[in-house]
C-alpha positions as CSV (number, residue, x, y, z in Angstrom):
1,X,41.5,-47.4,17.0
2,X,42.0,-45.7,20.1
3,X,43.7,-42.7,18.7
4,X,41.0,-42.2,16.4
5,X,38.7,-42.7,19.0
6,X,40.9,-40.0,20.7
7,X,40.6,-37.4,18.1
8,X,36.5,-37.9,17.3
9,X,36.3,-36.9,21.2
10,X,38.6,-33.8,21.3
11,X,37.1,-32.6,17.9
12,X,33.3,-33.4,19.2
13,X,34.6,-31.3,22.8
14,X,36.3,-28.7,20.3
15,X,32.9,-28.5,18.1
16,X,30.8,-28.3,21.2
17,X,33.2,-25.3,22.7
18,X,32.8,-23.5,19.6
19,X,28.9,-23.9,19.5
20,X,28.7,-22.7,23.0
21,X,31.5,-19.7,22.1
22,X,29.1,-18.7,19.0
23,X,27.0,-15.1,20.2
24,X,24.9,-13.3,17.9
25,X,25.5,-10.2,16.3
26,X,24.0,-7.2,18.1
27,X,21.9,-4.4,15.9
28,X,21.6,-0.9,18.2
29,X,19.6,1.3,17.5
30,X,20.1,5.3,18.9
31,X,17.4,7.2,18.4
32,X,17.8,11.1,19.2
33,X,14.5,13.4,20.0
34,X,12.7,9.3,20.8
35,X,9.9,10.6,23.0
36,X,7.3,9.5,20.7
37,X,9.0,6.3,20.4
38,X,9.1,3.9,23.1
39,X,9.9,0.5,21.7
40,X,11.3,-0.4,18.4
41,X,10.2,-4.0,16.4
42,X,13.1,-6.1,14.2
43,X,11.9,-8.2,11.6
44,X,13.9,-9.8,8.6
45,X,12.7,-9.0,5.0
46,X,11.8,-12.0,3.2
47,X,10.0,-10.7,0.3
48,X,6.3,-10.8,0.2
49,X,6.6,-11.7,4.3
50,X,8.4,-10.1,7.1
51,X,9.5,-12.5,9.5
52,X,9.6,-11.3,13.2
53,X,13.2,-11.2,15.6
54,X,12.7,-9.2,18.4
55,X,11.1,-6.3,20.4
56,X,12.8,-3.9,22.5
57,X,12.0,-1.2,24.9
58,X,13.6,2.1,23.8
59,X,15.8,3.2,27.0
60,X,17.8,6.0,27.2
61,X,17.0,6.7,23.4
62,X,18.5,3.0,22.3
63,X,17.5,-0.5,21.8
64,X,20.0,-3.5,20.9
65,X,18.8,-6.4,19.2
66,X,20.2,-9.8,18.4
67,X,20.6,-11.1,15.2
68,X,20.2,-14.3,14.2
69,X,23.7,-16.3,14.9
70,X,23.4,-18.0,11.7
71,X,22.5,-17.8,8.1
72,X,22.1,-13.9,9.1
73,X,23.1,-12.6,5.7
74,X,19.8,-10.5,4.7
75,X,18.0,-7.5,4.9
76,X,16.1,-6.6,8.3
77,X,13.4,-3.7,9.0
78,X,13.6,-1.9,12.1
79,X,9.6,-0.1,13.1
80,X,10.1,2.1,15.8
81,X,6.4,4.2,15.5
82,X,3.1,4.0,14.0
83,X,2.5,3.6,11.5
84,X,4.8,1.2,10.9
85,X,5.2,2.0,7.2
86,X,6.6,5.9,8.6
87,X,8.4,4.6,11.2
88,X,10.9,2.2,9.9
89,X,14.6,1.5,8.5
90,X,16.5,-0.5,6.2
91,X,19.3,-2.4,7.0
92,X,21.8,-4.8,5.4
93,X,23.5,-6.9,7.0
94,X,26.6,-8.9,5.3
95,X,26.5,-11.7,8.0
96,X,30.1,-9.6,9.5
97,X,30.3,-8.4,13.1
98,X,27.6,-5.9,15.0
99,X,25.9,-3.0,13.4
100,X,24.7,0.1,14.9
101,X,22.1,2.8,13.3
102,X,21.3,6.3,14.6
103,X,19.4,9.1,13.6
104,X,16.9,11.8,14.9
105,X,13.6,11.2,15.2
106,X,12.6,14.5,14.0
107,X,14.7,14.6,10.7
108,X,15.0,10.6,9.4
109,X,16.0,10.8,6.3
110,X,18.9,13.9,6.6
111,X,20.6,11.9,10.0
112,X,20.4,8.6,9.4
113,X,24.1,7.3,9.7
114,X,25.6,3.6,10.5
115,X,28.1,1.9,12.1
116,X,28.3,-0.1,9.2
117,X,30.4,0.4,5.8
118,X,27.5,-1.1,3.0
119,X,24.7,0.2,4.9
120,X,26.9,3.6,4.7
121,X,28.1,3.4,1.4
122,X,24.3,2.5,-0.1
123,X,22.9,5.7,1.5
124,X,25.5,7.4,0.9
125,X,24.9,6.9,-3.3
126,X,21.5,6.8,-3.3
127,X,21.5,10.4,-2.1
128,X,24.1,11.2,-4.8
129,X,22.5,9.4,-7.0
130,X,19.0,11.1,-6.6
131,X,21.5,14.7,-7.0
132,X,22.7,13.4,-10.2
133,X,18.9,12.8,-11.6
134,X,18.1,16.2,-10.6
135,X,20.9,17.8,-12.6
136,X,20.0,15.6,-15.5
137,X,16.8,17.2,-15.6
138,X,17.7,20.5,-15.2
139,X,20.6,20.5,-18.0
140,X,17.6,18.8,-19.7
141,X,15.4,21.3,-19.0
142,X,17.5,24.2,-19.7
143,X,18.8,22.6,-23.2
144,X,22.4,22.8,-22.1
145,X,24.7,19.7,-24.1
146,X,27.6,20.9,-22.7
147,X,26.1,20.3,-19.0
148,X,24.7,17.2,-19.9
149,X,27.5,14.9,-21.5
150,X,29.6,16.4,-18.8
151,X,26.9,15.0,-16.2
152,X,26.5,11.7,-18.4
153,X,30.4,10.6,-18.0
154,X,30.0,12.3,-14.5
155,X,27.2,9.5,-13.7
156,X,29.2,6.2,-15.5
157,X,32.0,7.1,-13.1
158,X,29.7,7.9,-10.6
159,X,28.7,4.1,-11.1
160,X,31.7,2.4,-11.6
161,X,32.8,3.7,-8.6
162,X,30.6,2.6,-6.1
163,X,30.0,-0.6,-7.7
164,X,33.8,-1.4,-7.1
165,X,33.5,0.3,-3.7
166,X,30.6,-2.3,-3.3
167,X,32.8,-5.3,-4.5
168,X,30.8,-8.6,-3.5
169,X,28.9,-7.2,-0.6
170,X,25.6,-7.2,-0.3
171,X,24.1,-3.6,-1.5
172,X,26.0,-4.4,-4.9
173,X,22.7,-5.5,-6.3
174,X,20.8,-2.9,-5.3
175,X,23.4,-0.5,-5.9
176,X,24.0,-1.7,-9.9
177,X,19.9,-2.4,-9.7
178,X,19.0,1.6,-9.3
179,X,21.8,3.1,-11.9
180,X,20.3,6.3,-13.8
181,X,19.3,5.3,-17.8
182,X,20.7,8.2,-19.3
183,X,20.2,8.3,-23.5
184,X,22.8,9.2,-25.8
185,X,23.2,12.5,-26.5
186,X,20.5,15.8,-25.1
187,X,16.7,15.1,-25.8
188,X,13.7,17.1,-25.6
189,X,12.6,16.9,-21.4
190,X,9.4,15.2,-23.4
191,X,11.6,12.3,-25.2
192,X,14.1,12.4,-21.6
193,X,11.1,10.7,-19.3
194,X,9.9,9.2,-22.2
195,X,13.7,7.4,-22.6
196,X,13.9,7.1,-19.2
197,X,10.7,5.0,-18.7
198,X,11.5,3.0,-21.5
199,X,14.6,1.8,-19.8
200,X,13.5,2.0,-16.3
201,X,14.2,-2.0,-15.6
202,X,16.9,-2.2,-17.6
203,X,19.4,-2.6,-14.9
204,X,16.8,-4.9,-12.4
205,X,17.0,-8.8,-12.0
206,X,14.1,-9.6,-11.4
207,X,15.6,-12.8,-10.6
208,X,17.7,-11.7,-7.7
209,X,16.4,-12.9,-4.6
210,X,17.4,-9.7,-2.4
211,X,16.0,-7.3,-4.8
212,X,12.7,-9.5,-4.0
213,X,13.8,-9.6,-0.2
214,X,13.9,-6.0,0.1
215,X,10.8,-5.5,-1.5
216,X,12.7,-3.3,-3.6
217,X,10.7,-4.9,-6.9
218,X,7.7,-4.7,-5.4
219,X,8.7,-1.2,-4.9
220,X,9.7,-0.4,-8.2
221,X,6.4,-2.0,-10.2
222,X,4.3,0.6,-8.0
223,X,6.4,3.8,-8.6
224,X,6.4,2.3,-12.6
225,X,2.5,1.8,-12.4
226,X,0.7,4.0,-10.0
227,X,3.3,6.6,-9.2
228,X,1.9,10.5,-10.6
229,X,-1.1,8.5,-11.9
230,X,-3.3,12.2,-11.5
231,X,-1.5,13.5,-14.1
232,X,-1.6,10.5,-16.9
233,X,-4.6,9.2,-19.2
234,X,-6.0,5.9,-17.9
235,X,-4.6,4.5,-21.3
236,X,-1.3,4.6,-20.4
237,X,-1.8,3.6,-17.0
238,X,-3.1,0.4,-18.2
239,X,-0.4,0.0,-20.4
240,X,2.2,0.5,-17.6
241,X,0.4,-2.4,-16.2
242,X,0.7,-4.7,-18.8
243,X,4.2,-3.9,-19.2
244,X,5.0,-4.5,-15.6
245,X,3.0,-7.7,-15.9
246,X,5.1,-9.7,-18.4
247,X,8.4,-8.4,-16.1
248,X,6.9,-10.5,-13.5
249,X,4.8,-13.2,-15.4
250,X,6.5,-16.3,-14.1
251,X,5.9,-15.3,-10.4
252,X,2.2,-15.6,-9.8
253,X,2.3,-14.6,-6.1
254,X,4.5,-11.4,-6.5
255,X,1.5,-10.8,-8.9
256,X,-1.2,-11.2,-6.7
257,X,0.7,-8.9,-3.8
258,X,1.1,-6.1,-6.0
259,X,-2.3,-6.3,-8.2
260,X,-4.2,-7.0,-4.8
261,X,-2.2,-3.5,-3.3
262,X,-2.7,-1.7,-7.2
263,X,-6.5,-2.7,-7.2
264,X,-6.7,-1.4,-3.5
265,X,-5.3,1.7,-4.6
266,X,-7.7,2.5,-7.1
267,X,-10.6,1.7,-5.4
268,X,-9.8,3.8,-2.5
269,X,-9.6,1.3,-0.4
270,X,-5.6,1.2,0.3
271,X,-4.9,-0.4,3.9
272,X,-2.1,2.6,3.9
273,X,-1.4,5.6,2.0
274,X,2.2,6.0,1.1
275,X,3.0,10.2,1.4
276,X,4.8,10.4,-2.1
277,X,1.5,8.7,-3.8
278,X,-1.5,10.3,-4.3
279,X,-4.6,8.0,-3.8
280,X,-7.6,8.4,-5.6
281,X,-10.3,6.7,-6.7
282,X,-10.3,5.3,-10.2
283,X,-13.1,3.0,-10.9
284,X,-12.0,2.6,-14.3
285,X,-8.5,1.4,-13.7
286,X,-9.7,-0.8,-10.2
287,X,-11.9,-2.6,-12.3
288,X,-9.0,-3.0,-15.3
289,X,-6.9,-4.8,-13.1
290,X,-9.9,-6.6,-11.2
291,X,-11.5,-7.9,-14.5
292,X,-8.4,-8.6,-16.5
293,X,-5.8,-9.7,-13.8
294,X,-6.7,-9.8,-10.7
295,X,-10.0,-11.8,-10.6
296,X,-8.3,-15.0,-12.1
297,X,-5.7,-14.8,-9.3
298,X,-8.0,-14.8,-6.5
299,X,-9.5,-18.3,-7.8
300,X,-5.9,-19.4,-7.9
301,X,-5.5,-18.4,-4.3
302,X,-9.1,-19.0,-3.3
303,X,-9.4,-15.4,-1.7
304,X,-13.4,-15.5,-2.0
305,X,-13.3,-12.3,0.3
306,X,-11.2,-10.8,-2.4
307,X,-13.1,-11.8,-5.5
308,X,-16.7,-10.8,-4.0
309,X,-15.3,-7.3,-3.2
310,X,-13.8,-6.7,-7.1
311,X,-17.5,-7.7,-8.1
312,X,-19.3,-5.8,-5.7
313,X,-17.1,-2.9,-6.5
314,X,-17.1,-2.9,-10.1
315,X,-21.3,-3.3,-9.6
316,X,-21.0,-0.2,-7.7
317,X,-18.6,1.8,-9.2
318,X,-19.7,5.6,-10.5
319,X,-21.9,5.4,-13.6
320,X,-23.3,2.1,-12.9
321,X,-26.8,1.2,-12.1
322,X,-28.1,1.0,-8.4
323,X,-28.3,-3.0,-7.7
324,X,-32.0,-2.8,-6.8
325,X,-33.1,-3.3,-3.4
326,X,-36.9,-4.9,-3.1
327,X,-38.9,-3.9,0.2
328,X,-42.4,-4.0,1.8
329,X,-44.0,-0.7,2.3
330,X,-47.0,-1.2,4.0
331,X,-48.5,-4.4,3.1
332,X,-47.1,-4.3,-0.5
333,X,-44.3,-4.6,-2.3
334,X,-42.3,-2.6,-4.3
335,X,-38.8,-1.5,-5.2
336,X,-35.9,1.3,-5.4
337,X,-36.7,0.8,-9.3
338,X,-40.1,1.5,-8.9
339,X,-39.6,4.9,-7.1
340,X,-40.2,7.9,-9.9
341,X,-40.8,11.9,-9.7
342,X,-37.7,12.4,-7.6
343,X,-34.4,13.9,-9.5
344,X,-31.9,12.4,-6.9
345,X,-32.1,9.3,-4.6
346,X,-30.0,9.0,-1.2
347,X,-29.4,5.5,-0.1
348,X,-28.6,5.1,3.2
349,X,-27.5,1.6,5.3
350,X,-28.0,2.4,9.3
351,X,-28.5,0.5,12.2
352,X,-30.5,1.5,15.6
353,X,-27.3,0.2,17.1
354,X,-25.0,2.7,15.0
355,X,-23.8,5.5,17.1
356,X,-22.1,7.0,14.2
357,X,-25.4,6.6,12.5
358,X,-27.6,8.1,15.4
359,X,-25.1,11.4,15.9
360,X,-24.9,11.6,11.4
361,X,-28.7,10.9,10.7
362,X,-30.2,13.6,12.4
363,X,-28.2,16.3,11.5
364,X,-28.6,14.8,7.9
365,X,-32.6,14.3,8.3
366,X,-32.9,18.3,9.2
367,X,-30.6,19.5,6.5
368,X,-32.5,17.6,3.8
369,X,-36.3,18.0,5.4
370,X,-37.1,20.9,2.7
371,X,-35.3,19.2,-0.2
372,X,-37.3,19.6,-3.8
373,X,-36.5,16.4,-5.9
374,X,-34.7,14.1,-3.5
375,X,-36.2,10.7,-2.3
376,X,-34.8,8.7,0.5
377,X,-34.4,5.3,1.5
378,X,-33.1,4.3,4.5
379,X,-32.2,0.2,4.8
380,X,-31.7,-0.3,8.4
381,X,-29.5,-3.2,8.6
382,X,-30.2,-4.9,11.9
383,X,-30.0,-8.6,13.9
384,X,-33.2,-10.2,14.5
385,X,-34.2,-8.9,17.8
386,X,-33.7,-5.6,16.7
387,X,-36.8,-4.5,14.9
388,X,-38.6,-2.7,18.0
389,X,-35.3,-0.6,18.4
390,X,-35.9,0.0,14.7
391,X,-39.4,0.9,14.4
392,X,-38.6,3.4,17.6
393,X,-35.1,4.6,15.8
394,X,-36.9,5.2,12.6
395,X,-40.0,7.3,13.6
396,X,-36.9,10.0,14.0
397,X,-37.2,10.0,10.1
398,X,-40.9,10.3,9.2
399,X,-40.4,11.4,5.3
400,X,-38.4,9.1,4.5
401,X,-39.0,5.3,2.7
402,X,-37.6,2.4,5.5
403,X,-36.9,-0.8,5.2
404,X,-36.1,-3.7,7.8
405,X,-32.7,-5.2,6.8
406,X,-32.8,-8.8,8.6
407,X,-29.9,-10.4,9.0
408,X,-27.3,-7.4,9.4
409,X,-24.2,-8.0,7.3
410,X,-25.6,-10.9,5.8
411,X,-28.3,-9.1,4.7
412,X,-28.9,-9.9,1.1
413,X,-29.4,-5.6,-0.1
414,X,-26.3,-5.2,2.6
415,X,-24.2,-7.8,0.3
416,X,-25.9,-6.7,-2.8
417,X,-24.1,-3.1,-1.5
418,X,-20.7,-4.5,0.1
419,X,-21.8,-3.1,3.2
420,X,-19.1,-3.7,5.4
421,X,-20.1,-0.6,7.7
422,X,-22.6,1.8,8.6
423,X,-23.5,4.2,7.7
424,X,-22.8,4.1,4.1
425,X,-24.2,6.6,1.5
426,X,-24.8,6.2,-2.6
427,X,-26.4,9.1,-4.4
428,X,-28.0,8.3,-7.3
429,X,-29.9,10.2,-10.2
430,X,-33.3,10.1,-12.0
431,X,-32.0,7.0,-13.5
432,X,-31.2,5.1,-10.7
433,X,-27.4,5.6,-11.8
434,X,-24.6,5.9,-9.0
435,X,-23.3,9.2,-9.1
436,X,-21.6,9.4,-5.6
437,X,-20.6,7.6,-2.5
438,X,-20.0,10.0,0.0
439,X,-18.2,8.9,3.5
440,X,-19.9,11.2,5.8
441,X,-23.2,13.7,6.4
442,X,-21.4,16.7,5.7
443,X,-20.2,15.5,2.2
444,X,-23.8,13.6,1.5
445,X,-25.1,17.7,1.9
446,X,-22.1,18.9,0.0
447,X,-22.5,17.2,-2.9
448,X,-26.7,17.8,-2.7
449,X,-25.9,21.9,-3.0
């Protein structure tokens, strides 16, 4: 009993050394040309989430963080700028030894390099592998077979290589994940992206929980969906949709993340514009993927800010009907409805308070004084106690049709509008029909040529 007593001790004093001996992994950072960054933000990619580590002060161009000491296998993000989404790297870390990344500020993407063999090795093929695409397409392009089936067992080498280089590490996945889909023998540069989008997820798991880490799925569904969407029919947008839609059917929240960012998109109303995706607004495929998809999610999640904002979107999308806003005018009432003889209406939510809207209004009001055919109606959306202010801010705009919004943002012609802002424009024709939302004065007068 006493030598087993013995040994519990010197392994619980061994244990205890070790725990004490443990030190986390270090991730530096050198950054050359840093002036315009002066700290530098590690988080750890988990998916839908980013979970924050540490921030440093960048000194002397360089940062060191610590990783976590264990369970550290993962991908992290480094933001070293804003906005963050511009200012940030990748790295994967294999739960091995310290890691170090440099690069300059000025050129990211052509000197980023690591003290680390995976990280290395995975930048390393994905700029070969984006040089093997492009000289796909241009033996494609060009109709050369000889080129291409030279390129195409080029590539399955190309492959098989680096997956064996990658051998159980981490970047494997994403490495086998992003392998060109190359068809058979030379097609048409028509039936090429056609094959090539056919067979784009071919090589995903969608079941892999680092490809979901890294957001790398959720980047994928978005280049598949709304990637080059200017120059492709709504129909086959919405089709791309669906398609994406039964590749993730069984995960409800990576649904909602990407719909809720898709329907954002097309609405114009993207939190962030990503530079290699052109943003503009589609009424017609926001409210596809509100109505069909969307909507029912944000019951699921009850996201009631959500939801209202797909209805009150789709109610004021281009085409649509004016939601009509009843007033008093005098001692009577009436309505936007009950306006006639004009050819155009301007709608316009203010406030006395606004400064945008006092240094926009008046330049607007004089521009538009001699206007043949237009009717205005100003809905000054103000708090209680504000209706002297009004009545004083108003006389500024004597031809035009006013009316005292109570209740600011809860204003019931402010919600009718989603009125989250002021001041906020709709143009609308003889028929009351929306047939513009301009941001600003200068495009209201723009569009009123």
């Amino acid at each position: 009993m006493k030598r087993i007593a013995l040994l519990i001790i010197l392994f619980t004093i061994g244990f205890s050394q070790a725990q004490t001996t443990l030190k986390a992994p270090v991730l530096k950072l050198k950054i050359t040309n840093a002036q315009d960054s002066q700290w530098a933000i590690l988080y750890r990619m988990l998916g839908l989430r980013k979970q924050y580590i540490e921030n440093k002060t960048i000194v002397n161009d360089t940062a060191s963080f610590h990783l976590p000491k264990l369970n550290n296998k993962g991908i992290y993000l480094i933001t070293y700028g804003l906005p963050e989404h511009e200012n940030q790297v990748k790295v994967f870390y294999d739960g091995k030894g310290d890691v170090e990344v440099s690069f300059d500020r000025k050129d990211v993407v052509n000197s980023l390099t690591f003290v680390s063999d995976e990280n290395n090795l995975y930048y390393l093929y994905k700029k070969n592998n984006k040089g093997l695409q492009s000289q796909l397409l241009k033996a494609v392009k060009e109709k050369n077979a000889t080129t291409f089936n030279k390129l195409k067992l080029k590539a399955k080498k190309f492959q098989e290589q680096y997956e064996g280089f990658a051998g159980t590490s981490l970047v494997k996945y994403f490495i086998e994940a992003d392998k060109i889909a190359i068809p058979a023998k030379l097609l048409s540069s028509k039936a090429f992206k056609a094959y090539q989008k056919a067979h784009y997820f071919d090589a995903i798991d969608f079941n892999n929980p680092y490809l979901y880490q890294a957001d790398y799925l959720l980047d994928k569904v978005k280049n598949y969906t709304y990637k080059d969407t200017v120059k492709r029919p709504n129909a086959v947008i919405k089709k791309d949709f669906d398609t994406v839609m039964k590749k993730i059917s069984t995960d409800s929240t990576f649904q909602y993340i990407f719909l809720r960012d898709a329907w954002k998109h097309y609405a114009g109303k993207s939190d962030y514009v990503r530079k290699d995706i052109k943003q503009k607004e589609n009424a017609e495929l926001a409210n596809y993927i509100g109505d069909k998809y969307l909507k029912p999610l944000t019951k699921k999640y009850e996201d009631i800010v959500l939801e209202y904002q797909i209805t009150a979107y789709k109610n004021l999308s281009i085409g649509n009907k004016a939601p009509n806003i009843v007033y008093k005018n005098g001692k009577k009432w009436t309505s936007l409805y009950e306006l006639k003889n004009a050819d155009k209406y301007l709608i316009i939510f203010w406030s006395s308070t606004c400064s945008h809207c006092l240094a926009e209004l008046p330049k607007l009001y004089k521009e538009i004084q001699e206007k043949k055919g237009l009717q205005v109606l100003a809905i000054g959306i103000e708090d209680a106690d504000m209706l002297e202010n009004w009545r004083v801010q108003k006389a500024n705009f004597k031809d035009w049709q006013h009316v005292f919004g109570k209740g600011k943002w809860q204003n019931s012609n402010a919600k009718k509008y989603a009125i989250l802002a002021t001041p906020t424009y709709f143009i609308l024709d003889k028929d009351k029909k929306i047939i513009a939302k301009p941001d600003t004065e200068k495009e209201v007068l723009e569009f009123l040529k």
